[in-house]
N, CA and C of each residue as an Amber inpcrd file, in Angstrom:
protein
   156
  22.9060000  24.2280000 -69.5690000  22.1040000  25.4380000 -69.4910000
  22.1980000  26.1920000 -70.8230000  21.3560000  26.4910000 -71.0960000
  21.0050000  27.2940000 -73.1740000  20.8510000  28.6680000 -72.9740000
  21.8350000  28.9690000 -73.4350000  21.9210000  31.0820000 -73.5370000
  20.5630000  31.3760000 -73.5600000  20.0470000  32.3580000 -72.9720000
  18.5860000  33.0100000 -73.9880000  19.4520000  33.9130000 -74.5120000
  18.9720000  34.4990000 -75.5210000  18.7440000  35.7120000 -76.4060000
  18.3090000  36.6800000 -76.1690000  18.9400000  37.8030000 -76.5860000
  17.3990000  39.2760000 -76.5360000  17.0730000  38.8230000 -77.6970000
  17.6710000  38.7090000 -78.9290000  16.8770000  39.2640000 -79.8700000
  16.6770000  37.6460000 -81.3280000  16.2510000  38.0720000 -82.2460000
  16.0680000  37.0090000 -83.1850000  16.8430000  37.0540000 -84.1500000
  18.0840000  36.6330000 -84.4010000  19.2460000  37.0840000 -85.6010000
  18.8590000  36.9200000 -86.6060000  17.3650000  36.1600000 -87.6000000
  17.0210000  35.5200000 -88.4040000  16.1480000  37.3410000 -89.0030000
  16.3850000  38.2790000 -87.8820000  15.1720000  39.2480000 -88.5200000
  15.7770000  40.2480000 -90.2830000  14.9090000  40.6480000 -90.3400000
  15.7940000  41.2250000 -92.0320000  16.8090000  42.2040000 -91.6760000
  16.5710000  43.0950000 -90.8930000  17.5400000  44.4160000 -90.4490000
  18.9400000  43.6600000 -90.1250000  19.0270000  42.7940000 -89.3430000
  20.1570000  42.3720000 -88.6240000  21.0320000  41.8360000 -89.8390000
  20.1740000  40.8700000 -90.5410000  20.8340000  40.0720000 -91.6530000
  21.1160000  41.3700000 -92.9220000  20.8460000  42.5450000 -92.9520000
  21.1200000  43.4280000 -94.0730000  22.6020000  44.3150000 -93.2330000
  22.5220000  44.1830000 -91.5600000  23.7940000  44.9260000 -91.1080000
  24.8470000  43.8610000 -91.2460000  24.7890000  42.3740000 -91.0550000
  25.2680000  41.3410000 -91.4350000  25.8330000  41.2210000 -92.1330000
  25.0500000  41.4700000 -93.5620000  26.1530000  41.3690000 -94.7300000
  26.8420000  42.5080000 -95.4070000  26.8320000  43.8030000 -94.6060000
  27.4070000  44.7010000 -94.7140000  28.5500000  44.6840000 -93.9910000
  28.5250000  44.2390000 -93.1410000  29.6600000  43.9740000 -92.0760000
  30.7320000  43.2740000 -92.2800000  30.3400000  42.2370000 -93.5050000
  31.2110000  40.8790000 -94.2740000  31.9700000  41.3450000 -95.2530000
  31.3580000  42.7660000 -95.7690000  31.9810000  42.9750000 -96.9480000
  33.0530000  44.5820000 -96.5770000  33.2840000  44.4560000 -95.8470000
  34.1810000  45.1530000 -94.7980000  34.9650000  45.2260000 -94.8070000
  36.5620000  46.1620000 -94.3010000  37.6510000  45.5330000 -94.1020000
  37.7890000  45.9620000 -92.8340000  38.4390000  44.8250000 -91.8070000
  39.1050000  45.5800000 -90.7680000  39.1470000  46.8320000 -90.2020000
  40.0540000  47.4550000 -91.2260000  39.9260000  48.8920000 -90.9470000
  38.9020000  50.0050000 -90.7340000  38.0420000  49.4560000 -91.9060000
  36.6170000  50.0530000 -91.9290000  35.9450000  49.8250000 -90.4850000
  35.9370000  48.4230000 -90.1820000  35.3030000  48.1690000 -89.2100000
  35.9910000  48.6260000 -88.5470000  37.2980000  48.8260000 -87.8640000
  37.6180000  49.5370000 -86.4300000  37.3340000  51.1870000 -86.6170000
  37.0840000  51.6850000 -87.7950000  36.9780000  52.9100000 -87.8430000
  35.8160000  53.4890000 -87.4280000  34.8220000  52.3790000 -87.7700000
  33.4840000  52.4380000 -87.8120000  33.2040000  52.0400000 -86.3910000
  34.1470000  51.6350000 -85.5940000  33.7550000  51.4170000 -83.7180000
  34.7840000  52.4400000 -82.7630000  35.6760000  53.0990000 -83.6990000
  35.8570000  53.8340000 -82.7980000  34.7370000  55.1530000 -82.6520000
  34.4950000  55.7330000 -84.2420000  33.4860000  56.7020000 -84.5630000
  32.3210000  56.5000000 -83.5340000  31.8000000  55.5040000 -83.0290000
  30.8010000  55.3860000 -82.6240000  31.1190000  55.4200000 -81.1060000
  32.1770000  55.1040000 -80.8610000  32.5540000  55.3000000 -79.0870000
  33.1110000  56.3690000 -78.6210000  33.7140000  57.3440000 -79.8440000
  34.0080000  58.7390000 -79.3350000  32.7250000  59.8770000 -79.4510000
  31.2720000  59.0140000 -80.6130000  30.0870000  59.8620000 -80.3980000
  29.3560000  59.2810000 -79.3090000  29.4360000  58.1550000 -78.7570000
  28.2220000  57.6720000 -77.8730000  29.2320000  57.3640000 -76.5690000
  29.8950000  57.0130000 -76.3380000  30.6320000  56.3540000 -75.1610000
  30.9900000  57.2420000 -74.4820000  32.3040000  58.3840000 -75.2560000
  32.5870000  58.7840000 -74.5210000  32.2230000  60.5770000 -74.1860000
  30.7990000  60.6830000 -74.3490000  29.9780000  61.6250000 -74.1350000
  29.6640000  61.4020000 -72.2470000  29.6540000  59.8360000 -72.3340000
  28.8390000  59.3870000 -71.2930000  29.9290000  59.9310000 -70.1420000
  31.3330000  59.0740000 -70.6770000  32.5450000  58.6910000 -69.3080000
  32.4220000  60.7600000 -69.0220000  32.3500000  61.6830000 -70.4570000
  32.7920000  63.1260000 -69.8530000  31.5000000  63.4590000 -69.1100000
  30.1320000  62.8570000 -69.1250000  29.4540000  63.2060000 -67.8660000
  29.6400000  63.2140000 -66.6360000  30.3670000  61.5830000 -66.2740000
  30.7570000  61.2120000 -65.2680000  32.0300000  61.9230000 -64.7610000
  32.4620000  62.2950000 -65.4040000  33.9450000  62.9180000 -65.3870000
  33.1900000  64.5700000 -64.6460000  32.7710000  65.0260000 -65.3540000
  31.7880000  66.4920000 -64.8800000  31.3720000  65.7890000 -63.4360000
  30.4150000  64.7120000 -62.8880000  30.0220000  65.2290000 -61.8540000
  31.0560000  64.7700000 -60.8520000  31.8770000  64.2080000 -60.9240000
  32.8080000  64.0310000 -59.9800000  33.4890000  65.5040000 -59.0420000
């Protein structure tokens, strides 16, 4: 059975976050996923947290 895809990895955007991503370190990159889960993630869990 063959994965589908959402999307087309071959597109230019992906391949320009791609090689930004390569030239990275670690750190950068975990810094750069937590930043993004304490602005987007966990906005969400303190909604859920509120309507409880």
């Amino acid at each position: 059975m063959k994965k589908k895809l959402l999307t087309d990895y071959k597109v230019p955007y992906i391949a320009d976050i791609e090689s930004l991503v390569q030239t990275q370190s670690k750190t950068t990159l975990a810094n750069w996923a937590i930043d993004y889960a304490e602005i987007n993630i966990l906005k969400i869990w303190q909604n859920i947290i509120l309507m409880i």
